[in-house]
Every structure is written in C-alpha cells, then in structure tokens.
N, C-alpha and C positions, 0 to 999 in steps of 0.2 A: 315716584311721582307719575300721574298722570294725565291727562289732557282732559279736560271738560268742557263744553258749551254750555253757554245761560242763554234761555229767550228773556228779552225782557219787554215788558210791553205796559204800558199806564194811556188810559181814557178822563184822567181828573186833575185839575190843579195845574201847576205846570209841569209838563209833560217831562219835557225834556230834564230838565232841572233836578225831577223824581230820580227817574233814571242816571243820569249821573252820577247824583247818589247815592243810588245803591251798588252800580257798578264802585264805586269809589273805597265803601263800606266790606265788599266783597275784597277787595285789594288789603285790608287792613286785618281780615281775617287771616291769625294763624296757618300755617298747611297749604294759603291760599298765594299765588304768585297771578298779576294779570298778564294776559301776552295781548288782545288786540278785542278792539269793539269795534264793529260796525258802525257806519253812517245811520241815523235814523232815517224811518220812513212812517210815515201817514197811511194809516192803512183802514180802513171801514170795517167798522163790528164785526166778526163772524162767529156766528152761533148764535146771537145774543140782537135785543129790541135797545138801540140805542142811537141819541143824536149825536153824540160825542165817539170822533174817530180818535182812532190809536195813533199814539206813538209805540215805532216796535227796535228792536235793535236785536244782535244775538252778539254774545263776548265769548271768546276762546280765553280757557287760563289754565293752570297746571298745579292741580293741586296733591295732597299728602293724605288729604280726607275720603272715607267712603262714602261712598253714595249716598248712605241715609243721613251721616255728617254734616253733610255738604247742604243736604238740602233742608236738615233742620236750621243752616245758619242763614240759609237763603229763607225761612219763613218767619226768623225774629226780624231779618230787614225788612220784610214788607210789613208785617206787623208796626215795626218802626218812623213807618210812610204813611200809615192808618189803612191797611188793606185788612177787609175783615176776609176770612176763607167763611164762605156759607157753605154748611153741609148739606143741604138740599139739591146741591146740585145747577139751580139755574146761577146761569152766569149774569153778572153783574159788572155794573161802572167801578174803578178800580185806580187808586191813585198810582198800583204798582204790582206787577205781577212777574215773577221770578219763576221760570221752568225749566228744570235741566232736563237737557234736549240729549245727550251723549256724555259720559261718563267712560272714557275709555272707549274701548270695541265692547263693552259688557253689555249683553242682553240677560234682560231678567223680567219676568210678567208678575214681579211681586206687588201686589196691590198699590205698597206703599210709596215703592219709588221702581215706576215701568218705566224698562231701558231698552232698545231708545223712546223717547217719547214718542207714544203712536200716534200724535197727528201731522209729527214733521211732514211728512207725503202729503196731505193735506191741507197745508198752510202757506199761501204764498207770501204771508208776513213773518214768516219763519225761512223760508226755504229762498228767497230775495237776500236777506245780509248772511245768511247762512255762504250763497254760494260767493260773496262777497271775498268773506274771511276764509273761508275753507273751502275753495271751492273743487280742492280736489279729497276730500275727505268724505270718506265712504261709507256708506251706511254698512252697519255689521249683520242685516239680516236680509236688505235687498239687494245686497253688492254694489251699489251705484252712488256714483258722486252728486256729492250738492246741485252740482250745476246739472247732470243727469237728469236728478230729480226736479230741478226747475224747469227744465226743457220738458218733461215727461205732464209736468203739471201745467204747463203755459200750453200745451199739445192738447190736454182734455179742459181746460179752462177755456179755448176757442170751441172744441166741439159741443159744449155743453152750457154754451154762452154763461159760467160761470162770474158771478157780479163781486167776486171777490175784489178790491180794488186799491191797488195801492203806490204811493208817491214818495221818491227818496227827496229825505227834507235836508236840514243843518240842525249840530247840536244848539246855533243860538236862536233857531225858533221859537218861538212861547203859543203860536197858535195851535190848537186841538183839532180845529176841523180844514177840512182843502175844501176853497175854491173852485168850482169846474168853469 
C-alpha cells in the first residue's frame, strides 16, 4: 500500500457538494482506503479567464493501485460530475477536477501521469491544505516540506506582488465566489 494525495478543486455547481462526492466515490473505490481531507478553501482562477472562484481541497489516502490505475478512476469520477477534459489545452470552468499531486515518493516525467505534479510549487491552492494535512511531507525531488514550500511560495508571492488569492472556507458552504 501506498500513500497518495488528490487535489481537488470545482468552479461550477455546487462546489462543495461536488467535491465530497468525489472524495466520497474515491473511498468506495477498490485498492482505495481514505485517511484525511482538508478544509476547503476559495481560491481565484489561476491560469485561466474566469468569474467563478474555486473551491480546492487536497485528500491523503492509501491505496493498492498504480499510479495510472488510480488516476484512470479518478477521471471516470469527474467524468461522473460532468467535467469534460478539453485536449486543447486551455483551461476551463469545471464542475470537478481530480489531480494526483504525489503517488508515494515516485518521481516519473511520463507524459501520462507526471510525479509529482509539477505545479505543486506553484499553487497556493494546492500547497495551503496540502501543508494542512501533510505538512511535514516531503517533496521527493526538492526535498522540502509542504509547509517549506508554502513559506517558500508566500516568500515570492509578496516579492512578486503575486494575485494568486485564497480563503479557507467550510464543507457547508454553497457559495462559489468571496466577498472582499
């Protein structure tokens, strides 16, 4: 058995509600054992033109499946949710998006499933519940803890007046967008 993280993040429908679901869905999966989700958080589009902000979470679980396993059952769930994958590349509104972020200590740049996810470093709607649940779990290629990396990232997010922006919410919200 090994240890995996899921991101999970939805911008449509309700948010919250999606996401439970799927974590829920992943629980019921074969191979698959849940240990612990995150709090949600509110977090503003990154990469992508949109008025609808995210809900994001990250789930630690322990499963029996390989990596490609795992994340074929993580893309009939979101399929499940009505998340279309567009091959073109631009990113889009999404009622539920499912990303394995760590897979073991396994590093691999196989096109299909890249370990670890290379934008963890880059995501503080990632690297926020990340350092939550794991916050002493280490990355296998930069050697640094979640919370390293969040401090590392909150470090050039001020130097770089980074607009990345995000709010830890509750599972019984149903709203999509924050209030300033």
């Amino acid at each position: 058995m090994v240890i995996a993280y899921i991101g999970l993040g939805a911008n449509l429908g309700n948010c919250s509600e999606n996401l439970l679901h799927a974590w829920s869905r992943l629980g019921k999966v074969n191979g698959i054992k849940l240990l612990a989700l995150s709090n949600p958080y509110r977090s503003a589009p990154v990469g992508m033109e949109s008025e609808n902000w995210f809900i994001n979470a990250v789930g630690s679980l322990e499963t029996s499946l390989e990596p490609f396993e795992l994340l074929r059952e993580m893309f009939v769930i979101e399929k499940s949710l009505g998340r279309r994958r567009v091959l073109d590349g631009i990113p889009e509104d999404r009622s539920l998006d499912l990303d394995l972020l760590y897979w073991g200590d396994r590093v691999s740049d196989d096109p299909v499933v890249t370990l670890p996810h290379p934008e963890i470093t880059n995501r503080l709607f990632v690297l926020q519940p990340l350092a939550e649940i794991g916050p002493e779990l280490c990355h296998p290629v930069t050697q640094k803890t979640s919370v390293e990396m969040l401090q590392d990232f909150l470090v050039k997010k001020q130097e770089a007046s980074s607009d990345q922006q995000i709010h830890i919410s509750s599972w019984s919200s149903e709203k999509n967008e924050v209030s300033e």
